[in-house]
N, C-alpha and C positions, 0 to 999 in steps of 0.2 A: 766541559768534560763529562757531565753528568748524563746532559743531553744527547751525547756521545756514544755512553755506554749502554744506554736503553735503548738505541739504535742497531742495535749491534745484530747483525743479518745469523742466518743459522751456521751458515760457513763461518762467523767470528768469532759464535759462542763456541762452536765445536774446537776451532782452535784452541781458544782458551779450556775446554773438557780435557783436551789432548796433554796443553802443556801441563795440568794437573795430573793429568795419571801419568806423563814421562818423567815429571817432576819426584813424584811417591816411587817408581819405580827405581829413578836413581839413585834415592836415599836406602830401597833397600839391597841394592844389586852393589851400589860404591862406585856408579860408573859415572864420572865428570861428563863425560863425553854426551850422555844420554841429558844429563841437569842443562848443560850449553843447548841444546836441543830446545828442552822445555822452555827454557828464557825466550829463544828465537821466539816459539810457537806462540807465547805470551807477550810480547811486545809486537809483537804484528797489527793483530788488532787492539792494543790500545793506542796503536798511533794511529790506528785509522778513524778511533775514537776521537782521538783528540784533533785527527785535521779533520775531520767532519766537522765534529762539535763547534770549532772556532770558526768554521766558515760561516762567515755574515756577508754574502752577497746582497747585491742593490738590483735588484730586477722587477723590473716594469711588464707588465704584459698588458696587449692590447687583443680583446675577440672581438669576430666581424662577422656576418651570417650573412652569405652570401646565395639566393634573399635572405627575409626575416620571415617573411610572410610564403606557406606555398601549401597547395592542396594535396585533398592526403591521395597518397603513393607516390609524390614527389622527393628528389632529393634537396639537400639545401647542403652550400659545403663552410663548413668552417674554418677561419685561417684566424690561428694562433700565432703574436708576434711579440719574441721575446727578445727583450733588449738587455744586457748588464750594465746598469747605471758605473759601476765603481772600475777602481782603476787594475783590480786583480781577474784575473782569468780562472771561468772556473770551471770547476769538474765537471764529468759527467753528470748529465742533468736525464732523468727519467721523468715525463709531462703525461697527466694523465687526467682528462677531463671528465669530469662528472657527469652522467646521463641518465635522464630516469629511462625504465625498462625499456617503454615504446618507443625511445630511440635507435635501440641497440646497445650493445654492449661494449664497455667505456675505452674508448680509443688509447693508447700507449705509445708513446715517439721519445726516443734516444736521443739525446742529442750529447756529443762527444765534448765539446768546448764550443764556448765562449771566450775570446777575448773583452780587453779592456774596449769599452764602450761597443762592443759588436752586436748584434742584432742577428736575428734569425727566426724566419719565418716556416709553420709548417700547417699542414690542412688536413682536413679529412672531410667524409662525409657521413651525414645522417640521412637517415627516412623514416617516416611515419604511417602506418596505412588505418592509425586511429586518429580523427581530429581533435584537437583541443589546446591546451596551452602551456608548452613547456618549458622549463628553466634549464638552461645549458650552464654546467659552470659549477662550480669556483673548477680552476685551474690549484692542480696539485704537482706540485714539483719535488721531487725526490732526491737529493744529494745521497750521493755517494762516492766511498775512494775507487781507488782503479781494480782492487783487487774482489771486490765486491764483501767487505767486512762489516761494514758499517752504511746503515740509511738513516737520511733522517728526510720531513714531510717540510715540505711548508705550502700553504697554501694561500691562493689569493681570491680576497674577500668580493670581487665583483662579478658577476653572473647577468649573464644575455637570455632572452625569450626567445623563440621559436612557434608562431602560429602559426598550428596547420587546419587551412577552413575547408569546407566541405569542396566536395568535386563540381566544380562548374562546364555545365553544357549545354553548347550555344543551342538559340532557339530559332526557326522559322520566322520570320519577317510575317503578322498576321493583324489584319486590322480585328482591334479588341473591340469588345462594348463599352459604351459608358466611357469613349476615347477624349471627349475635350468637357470637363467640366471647371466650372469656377473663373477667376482671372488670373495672369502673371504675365510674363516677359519670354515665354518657354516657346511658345506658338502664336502666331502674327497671321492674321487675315486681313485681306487688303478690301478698302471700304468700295473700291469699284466692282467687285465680286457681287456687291448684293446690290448695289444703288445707294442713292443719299439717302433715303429715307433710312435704310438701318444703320446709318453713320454714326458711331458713339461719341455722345458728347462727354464735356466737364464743365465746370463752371470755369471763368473767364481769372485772367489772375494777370496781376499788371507785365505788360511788356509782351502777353500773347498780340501775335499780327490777326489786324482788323480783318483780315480777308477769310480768316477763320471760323468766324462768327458765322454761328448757324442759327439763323433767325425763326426758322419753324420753331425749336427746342427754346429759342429767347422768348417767343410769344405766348408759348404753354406754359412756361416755368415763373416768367416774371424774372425773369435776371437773364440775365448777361454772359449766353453757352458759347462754347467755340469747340470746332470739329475737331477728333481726333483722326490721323491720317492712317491708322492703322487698330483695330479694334482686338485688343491682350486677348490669348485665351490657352491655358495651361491642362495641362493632363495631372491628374492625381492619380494614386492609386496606393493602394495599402495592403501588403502580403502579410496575412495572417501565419501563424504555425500555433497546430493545436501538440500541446506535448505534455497529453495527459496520460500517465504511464499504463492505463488499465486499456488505454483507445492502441495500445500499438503490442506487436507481439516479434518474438523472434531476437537474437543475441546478435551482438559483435557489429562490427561493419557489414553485414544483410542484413540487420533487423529494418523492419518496417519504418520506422523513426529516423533512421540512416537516411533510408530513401524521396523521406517529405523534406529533412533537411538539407539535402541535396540539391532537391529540387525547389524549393525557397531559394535558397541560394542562386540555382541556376533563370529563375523568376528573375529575383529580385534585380539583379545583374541585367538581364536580358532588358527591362522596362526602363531603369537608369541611365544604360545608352540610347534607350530609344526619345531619352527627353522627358521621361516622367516624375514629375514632383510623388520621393517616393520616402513612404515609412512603414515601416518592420515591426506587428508587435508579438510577440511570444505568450504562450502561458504560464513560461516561469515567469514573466514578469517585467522583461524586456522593453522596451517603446523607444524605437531609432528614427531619428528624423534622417534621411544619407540625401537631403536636398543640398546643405553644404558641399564646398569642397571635401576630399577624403571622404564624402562620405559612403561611398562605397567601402574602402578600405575597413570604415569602423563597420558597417553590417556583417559583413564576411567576419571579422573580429569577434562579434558579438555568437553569430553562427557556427563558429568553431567551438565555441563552449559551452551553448545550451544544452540541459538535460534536459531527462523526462521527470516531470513533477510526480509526484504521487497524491495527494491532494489535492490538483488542477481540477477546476471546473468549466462547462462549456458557459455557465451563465457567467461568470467571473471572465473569460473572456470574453464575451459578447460587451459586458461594462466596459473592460476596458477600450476596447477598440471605440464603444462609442464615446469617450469620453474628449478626444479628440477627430471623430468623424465629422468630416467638411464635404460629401459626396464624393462623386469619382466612383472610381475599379478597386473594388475590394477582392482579390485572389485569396483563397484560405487552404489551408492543405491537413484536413483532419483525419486523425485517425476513424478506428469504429465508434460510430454514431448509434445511439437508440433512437427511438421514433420524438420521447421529448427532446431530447437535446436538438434533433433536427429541427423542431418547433421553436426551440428560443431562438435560432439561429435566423428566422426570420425577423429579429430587432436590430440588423444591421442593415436591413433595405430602404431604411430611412434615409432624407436629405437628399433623394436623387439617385442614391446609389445603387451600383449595377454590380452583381455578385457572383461570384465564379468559383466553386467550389470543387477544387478535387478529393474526392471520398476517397482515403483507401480501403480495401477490404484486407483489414489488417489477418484475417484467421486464414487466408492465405499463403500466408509466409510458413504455416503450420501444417505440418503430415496430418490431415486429420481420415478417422473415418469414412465409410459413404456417408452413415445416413449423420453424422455430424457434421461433414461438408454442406449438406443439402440443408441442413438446421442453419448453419451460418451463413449463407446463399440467401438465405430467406428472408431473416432477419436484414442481412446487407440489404439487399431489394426492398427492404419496407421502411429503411431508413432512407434510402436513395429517395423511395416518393416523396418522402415528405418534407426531405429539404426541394424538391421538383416545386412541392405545392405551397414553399414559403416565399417562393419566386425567385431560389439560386437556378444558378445554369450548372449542371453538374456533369463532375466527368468521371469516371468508377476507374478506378487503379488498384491492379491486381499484381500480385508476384510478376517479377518479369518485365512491368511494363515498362517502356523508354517514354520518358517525359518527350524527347522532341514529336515522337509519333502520336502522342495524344495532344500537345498542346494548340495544334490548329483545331482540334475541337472548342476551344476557346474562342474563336473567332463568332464573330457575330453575322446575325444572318439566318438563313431559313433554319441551317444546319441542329442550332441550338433545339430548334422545336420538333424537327423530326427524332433526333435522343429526346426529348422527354417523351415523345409519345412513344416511343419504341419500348423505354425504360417503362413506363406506365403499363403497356400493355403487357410486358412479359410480367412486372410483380403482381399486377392483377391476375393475368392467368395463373403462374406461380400459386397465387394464396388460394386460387377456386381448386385447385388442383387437389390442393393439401385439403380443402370442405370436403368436398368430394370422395376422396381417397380414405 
């Protein structure tokens, strides 16, 4: 009853205001008629008090996010399924689910009755056009009588996630550089391709057939080789993201940092299908192997909830990356570069590897100036050469740009070397410009 009465909606307590001042008025007026009045007004809601109060419903809820996972400006729709365990039927039930802000604002469903043991299902939808990673939930359910006097809350303790990962967009089919390094099971070349002579051997192991035996390799080696019929050869490749907060500029879903993590994402994805032994490392801190099954799902995962560090350094992640670098296709997606950080960034060309660098030119996302555009122009051009001359392949991303339209610049081939000289020669003339002037 207690629970009841602190319940009690503004329609209950006004009752109860009313039956007090009909009450006083009868006592000074002498009229029975007005005091039967008050009583009514005052047993209204405390019965609504007391059948609220006692109601101890059994109710079970199940949510379901139908996906769990969806890119942001997608919808994802929810279905709430509420069951009444016990053998009473109950009231009006008011369902109202918890959402933080970027989902929108928190869904409300009526529902009239429940029967004994009935069930009832209802749904809505969400969207996000921020990524990251949200908690949908607890389920809040609202008893109330019929006359709307009395609420009471109760809530249910379990709560579902909703990841929204970056926007993925498909890419160009492009043969890359630095396309087969190392060994695996991912890519198979057939040994009549090249001749026996470059036939990979193994050493012999009991129950390999004798006809295998490849006796050049047994007579150089001193043991006992037998041919393999098909010679492993795997694609690597490792998408960096630089997300150091001073390298990127601009707010919300356009800032600059939006756009590399997009486009990691739409990399990352793009190389995966293509059969790439592929890992993900970040400057917050990050490092995803997505060679496993799921593992796409966890990069996207991981994707949807990267910040911008403020403390991030380029040498800090050049360590990291090398810390597990095995050669292969390094992709990197940095923000504004100085001229040293472009300089450390040649300690990833180690081991073979082939590097691909999208610059963006982050002070373009900003209104600036002329002559501070032509300041930032410069600068950008003078970082470009000299990741040029650490021996990245680089490709300049500007406000605006569409990944699919620049990413055949990636391809390997004459193309690579006509941008660096092109890029060389415009920051050279650029900087003579500026002597000169």
């Amino acid at each position: 009853m207690r629970d009841g009465l602190r319940g009690l909606t503004t329609r209950g307590r006004s009752f109860l205001a009313a039956a007090v001042a009909a009450a006083i008025s009868a006592g000074i007026l002498g009229e029975k008629d007005l005091l039967r009045v008050a009583v009514l007004l005052a047993v209204l809601p405390l019965l609504a008090a007391a059948y609220v109060g006692r109601s101890r419903y059994k109710l079970a809820c199940n949510r379901s996010l139908e996906p769990h996972r969806v890119p942001v400006g997608a919808s994802s729709r929810v279905v709430l399924r509420l069951q009444n365990l016990s053998r009473l039927p109950t009231g009006t039930l008011l369902l109202e689910d918890r959402l933080p802000y970027a989902l929108g604002s928190r869904p409300r469903v009526v529902l009239e009755r429940l029967g004994a043991h009935q069930a009832s299902s209802v749904a809505y939808t969400v969207r996000a056009d921020v990524r990251g990673r949200y908690e949908v939930g607890p389920l809040v359910v609202r008893l109330t009588d019929p006359f709307g006097l009395c609420e009471l809350s109760r809530a249910f303790p379990s709560t579902d996630h909703l990841t929204v990962i970056p926007q993925v967009t498909p890419l160009p089919s492009v043969r890359l550089p630095g396309e087969y390094a190392g060994s695996g099971d991912s890519r198979a070349r057939s040994v009549a391709v090249h001749g026996e002579d470059d036939a990979a051997t193994r050493e012999y192991r009991m129950g390999d057939d004798l006809r295998r035996v490849h006796w050049k390799s047994t007579a150089r080696t001193g043991e006992l080789m037998v041919r393999r019929e098909e010679q492993p050869w795997e694609s690597r490749a490792t998408v960096v993201l630089d997300t150091r907060a001073y390298g990127h500029r601009g707010d919300g879903p356009t800032a600059s940092f939006e756009w590399a993590v997009s486009a990691a994402a739409s990399i990352a994805v793009h190389l995966r299908q293509a059969g790439y032994k592929l890992r993900l490392v970040t400057g917050s801190g990050a490092d995803v192997d997505a060679t496993e099954g799921g593992g796409e799902g966890l990069l996207l995962d991981h994707l949807a909830e990267v910040r911008l560090n403020t403390d991030g350094e380029i040498a800090t992640l050049v360590q990291r990356v090398r810390q597990r670098a095995d050669g292969g296709l390094i992709i990197a997606l940095f923000g504004t570069l100085n001229t040293t950080e472009a300089e450390l960034l040649a300690g990833l060309r180690g081991n073979g590897a082939t590097c691909v660098g999208f610059l963006l030119d982050s002070s373009s996302w900003l209104n600036l100036p002329a002559k501070a555009r032509a300041e930032a122009d410069r600068l950008h051009g003078t970082a470009a050469l000299a990741l040029l001359q650490s021996g990245w392949r680089v490709i300049g991303v500007d406000h605006g740009g569409r990944l699919p339209a620049l990413w055949p610049q990636a391809a390997r081939g004459s193309q690579g070397f006509a941008l660096r000289a092109a890029l060389a020669e415009t920051v050279a003339g650029g900087m003579t410009g500026k002597v000169t002037s």
